[in-house]
N, C-alpha and C positions, 0 to 999 in steps of 0.2 A: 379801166380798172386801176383802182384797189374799190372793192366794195367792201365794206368795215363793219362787222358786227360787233357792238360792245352789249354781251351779254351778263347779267349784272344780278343780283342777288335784291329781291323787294324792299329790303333794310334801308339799301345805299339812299332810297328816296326819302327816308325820316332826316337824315344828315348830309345831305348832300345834291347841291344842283348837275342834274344828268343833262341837261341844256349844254352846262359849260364844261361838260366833261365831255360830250361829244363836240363840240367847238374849240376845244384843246386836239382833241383824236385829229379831229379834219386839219385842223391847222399844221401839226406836227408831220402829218403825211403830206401834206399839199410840199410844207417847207423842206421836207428829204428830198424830193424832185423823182421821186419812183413814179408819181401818178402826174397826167396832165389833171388840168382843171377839170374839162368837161367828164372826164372819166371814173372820178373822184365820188363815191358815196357813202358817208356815215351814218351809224342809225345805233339806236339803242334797244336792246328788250328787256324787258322786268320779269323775273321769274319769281310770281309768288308762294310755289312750292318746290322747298329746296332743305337742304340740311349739310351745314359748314361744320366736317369734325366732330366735335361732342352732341352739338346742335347750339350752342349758345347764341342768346340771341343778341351778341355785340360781335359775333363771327359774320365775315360778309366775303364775297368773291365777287371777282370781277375776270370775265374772259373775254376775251377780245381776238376775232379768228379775221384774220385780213385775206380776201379771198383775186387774188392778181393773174392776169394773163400769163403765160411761159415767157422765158429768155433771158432773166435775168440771173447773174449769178450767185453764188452763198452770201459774198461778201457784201452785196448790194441789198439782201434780204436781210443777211443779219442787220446789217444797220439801220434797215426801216425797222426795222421789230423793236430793235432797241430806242429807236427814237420814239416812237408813236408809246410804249410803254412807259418811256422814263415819262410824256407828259399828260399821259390819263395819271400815275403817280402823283407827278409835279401837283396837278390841278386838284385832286381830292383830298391832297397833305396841305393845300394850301387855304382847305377852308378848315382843316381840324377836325372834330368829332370824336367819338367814343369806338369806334366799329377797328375790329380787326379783321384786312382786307386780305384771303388770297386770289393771288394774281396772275394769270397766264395771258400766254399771246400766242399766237402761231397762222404759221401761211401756208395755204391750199392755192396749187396753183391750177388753173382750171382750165380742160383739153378743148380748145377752140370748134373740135370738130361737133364737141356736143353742147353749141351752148348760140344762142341768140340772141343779136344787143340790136333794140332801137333806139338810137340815143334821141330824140327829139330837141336836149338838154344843147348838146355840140351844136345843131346847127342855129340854135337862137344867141348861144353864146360866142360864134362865128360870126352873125348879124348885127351884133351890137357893139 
């Protein structure tokens, strides 16, 4: 774990590539050092019914729920939040566009006793 949802307002796809903005996400949580590699999954979802504020349609959002095993402490989380945020920002200010974006982020940490991993992912990239 971290498994990363960046959930995202239908708009963001008129102005902007969601490839590199999930490629940014992965990258900035890979370089915090909170996730090993094999543990590490990003992904995006498009919601094409939503309503930002008044409704205008140059309002856009972006949330991003980073979902981690227990043990880690505040200061260890604040800092992934803040890194993985400053660069889905970084990456979408760096192509421009017209969209006013709100922005969140937050972590669920999730109780090992209810939950089941097969990573297939670890042992190939163990192998190689």
């Amino acid at each position: 774990m971290p498994h990363i949802t960046i959930e995202h307002s239908e708009n963001l796809v008129e102005h902007h590539d969601i490839g590199a903005l999930v490629a940014a996400v992965h990258a900035a949580a890979l370089d915090h050092g909170l996730p090993e590699l094999a543990a590490l999954r990003t992904r995006a979802v498009s919601r094409q019914h939503y309503r930002v504020a008044s409704g205008d349609p140059l309002f856009g959002f972006v949330a991003i729920t980073c979902r981690i095993a227990p043990g880690r402490d505040a200061a260890a989380k604040h800092s992934f939040l803040e890194q993985v945020l400053d660069a889905a920002e970084a990456q979408m200010e760096s192509e421009g566009g017209p969209l006013h974006v709100a922005w969140s982020i937050d972590v669920t940490e999730v109780d090992p006793e209810f939950r089941i991993n097969r990573n297939r992912v670890r042992d190939a990239l163990e192998r190689s």
